[in-house]
C-alpha positions as CSV (number, residue, x, y, z in Angstrom):
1,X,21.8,17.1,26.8
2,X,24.0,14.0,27.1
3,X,23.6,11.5,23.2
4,X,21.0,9.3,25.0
5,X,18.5,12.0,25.5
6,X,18.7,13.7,21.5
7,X,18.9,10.1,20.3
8,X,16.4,8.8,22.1
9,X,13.5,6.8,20.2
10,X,11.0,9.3,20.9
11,X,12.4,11.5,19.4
12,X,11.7,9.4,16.0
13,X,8.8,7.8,14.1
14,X,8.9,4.4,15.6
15,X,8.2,2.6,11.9
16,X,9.0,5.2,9.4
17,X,8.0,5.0,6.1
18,X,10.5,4.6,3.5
19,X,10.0,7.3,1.5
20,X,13.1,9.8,0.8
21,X,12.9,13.1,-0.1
22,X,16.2,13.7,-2.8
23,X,17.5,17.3,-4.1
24,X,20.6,18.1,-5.8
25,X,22.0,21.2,-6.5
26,X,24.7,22.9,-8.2
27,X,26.5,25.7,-6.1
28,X,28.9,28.4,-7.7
29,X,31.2,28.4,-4.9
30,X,34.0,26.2,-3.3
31,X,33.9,23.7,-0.7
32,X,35.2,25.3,2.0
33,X,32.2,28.4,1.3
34,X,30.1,25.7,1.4
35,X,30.9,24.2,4.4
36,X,31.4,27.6,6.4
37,X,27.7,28.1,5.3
38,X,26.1,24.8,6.3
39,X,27.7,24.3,9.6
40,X,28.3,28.2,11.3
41,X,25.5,30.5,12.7
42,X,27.1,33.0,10.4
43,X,26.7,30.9,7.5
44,X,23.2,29.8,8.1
45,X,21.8,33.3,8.7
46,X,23.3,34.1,5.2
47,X,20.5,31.9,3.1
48,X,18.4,30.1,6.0
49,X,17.0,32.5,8.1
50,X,18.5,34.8,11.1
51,X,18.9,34.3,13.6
52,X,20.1,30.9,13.9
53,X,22.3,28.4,16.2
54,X,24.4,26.1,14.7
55,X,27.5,23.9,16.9
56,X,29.3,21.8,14.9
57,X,29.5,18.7,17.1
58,X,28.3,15.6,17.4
59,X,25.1,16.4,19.4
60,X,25.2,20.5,19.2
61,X,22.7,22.4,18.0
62,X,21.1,22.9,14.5
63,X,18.9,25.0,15.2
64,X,17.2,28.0,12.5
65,X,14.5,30.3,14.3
66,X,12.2,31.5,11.4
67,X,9.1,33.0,14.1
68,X,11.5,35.0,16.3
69,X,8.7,36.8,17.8
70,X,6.9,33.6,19.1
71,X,8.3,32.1,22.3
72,X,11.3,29.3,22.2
73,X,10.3,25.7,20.7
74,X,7.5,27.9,18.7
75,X,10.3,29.7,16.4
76,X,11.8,27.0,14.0
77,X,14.1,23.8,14.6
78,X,14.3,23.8,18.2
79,X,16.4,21.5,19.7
80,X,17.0,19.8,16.6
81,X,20.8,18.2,16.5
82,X,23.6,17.7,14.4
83,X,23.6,13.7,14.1
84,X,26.7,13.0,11.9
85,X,29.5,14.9,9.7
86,X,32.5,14.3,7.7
87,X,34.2,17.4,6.9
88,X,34.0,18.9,4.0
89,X,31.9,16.2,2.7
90,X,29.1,15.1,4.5
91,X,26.7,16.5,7.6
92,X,23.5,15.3,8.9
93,X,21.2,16.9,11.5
94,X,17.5,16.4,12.7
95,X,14.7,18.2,11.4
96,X,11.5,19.0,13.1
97,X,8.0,20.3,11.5
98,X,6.8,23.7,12.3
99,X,4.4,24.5,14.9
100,X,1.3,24.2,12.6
101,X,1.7,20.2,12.7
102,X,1.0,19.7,15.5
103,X,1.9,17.0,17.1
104,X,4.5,15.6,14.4
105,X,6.0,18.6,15.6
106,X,7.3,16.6,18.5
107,X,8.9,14.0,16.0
108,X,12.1,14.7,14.1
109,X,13.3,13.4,11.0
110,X,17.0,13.2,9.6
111,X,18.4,15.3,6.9
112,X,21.9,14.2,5.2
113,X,23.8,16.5,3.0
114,X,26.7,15.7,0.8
115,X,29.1,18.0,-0.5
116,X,31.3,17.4,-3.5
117,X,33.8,19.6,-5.6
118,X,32.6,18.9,-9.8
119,X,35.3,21.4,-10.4
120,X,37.3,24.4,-8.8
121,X,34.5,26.6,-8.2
122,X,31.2,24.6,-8.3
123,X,30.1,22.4,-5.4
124,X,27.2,19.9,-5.8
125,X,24.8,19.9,-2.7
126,X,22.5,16.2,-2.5
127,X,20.2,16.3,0.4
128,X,17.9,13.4,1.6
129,X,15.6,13.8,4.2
130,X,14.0,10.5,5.7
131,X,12.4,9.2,8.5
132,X,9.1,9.8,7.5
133,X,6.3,8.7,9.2
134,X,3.0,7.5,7.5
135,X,-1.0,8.7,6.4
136,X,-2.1,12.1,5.2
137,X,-0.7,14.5,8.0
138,X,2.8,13.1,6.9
139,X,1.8,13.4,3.4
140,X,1.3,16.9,3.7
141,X,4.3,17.4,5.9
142,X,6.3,15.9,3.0
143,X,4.6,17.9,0.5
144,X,5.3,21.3,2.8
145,X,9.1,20.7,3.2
146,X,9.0,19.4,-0.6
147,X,8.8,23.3,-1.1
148,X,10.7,24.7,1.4
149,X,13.5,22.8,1.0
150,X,13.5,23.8,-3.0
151,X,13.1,27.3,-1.3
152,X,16.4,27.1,1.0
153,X,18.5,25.7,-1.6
154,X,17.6,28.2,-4.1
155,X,18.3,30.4,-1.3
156,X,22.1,28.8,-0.6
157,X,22.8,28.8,-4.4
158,X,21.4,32.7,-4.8
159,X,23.6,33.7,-1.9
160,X,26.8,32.5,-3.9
161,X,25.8,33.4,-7.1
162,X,25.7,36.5,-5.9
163,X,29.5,36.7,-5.3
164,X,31.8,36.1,-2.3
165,X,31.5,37.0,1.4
166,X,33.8,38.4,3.7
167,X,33.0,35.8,6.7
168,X,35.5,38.1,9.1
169,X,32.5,41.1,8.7
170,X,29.7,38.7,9.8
């Protein structure tokens, strides 16, 4: 898929709302754990879901399959793509509803995560998620991934908390 094809305007709510959906979270581990488990398929099957499909590219792939049963582009983030990143610092990927949506499934929004280091061994996470389109089936798409995101970093700060992982045995 060449950059104008998964940047392409349909892709995107053509006047999004400006409404921005902000979580923080404090992370018992270090950077560089918490880069290795945002931007690997190893280290997004350890708190996400597995499998998943992550290339760490401008372009490549961010994709988490939660339905693996169900056929391809019924499973999770299909074809969603990682927009931007800075390493160690800063990534940003698409995002697309689950199959249930319906046709906002066929519109992606963009999610930005920061990293920074408080101190050796504690990493804060801030996600925004924007892009939002408007009227009550966005509402409740907010209101969905309001929870599930809570959910997944709960999930990324559990799977630390619970003490370090040998990445060479994944």
């Amino acid at each position: 898929m060449t950059a104008s094809e998964y940047l392409s305007a349909e892709r995107y709510v053509p006047d999004p709302s400006e409404r921005v959906m902000h979580k923080e979270v404090y992370v018992p581990a270090s950077i560089d754990q918490i880069w290795q488990a945002w931007t690997t398929s190893e280290g997004t099957a350890t708190f996400f879901s597995s499998p998943t499909k992550v290339e760490l590219k401008t372009g490549g792939l961010f994709e988490i399959y939660f339905l693996s049963d169900r056929p391809y582009g019924e499973q999770g983030s299909e074809d969603c793509r990682i927009l931007s990143f800075l390493p160690k610092k800063m990534l940003s990927f698409e995002w697309n509803a689950p199959p249930q949506f319906g046709e906002l499934r066929g519109k992606h929004t963009q999610v930005i995560l920061h990293f920074e280091e408080v101190r050796p061994g504690q990493v804060k996470v801030t996600f925004d998620q924007l892009g939002w389109g408007k009227g009550e089936e966005w509402d409740k798409l907010y209101e969905y991934f309001d929870k599930a995101w809570d959910y997944v970093l709960n999930n990324l700060k559990k799977r630390f908390a619970s003490g370090p992982m040998d990445w060479s045995k994944k």
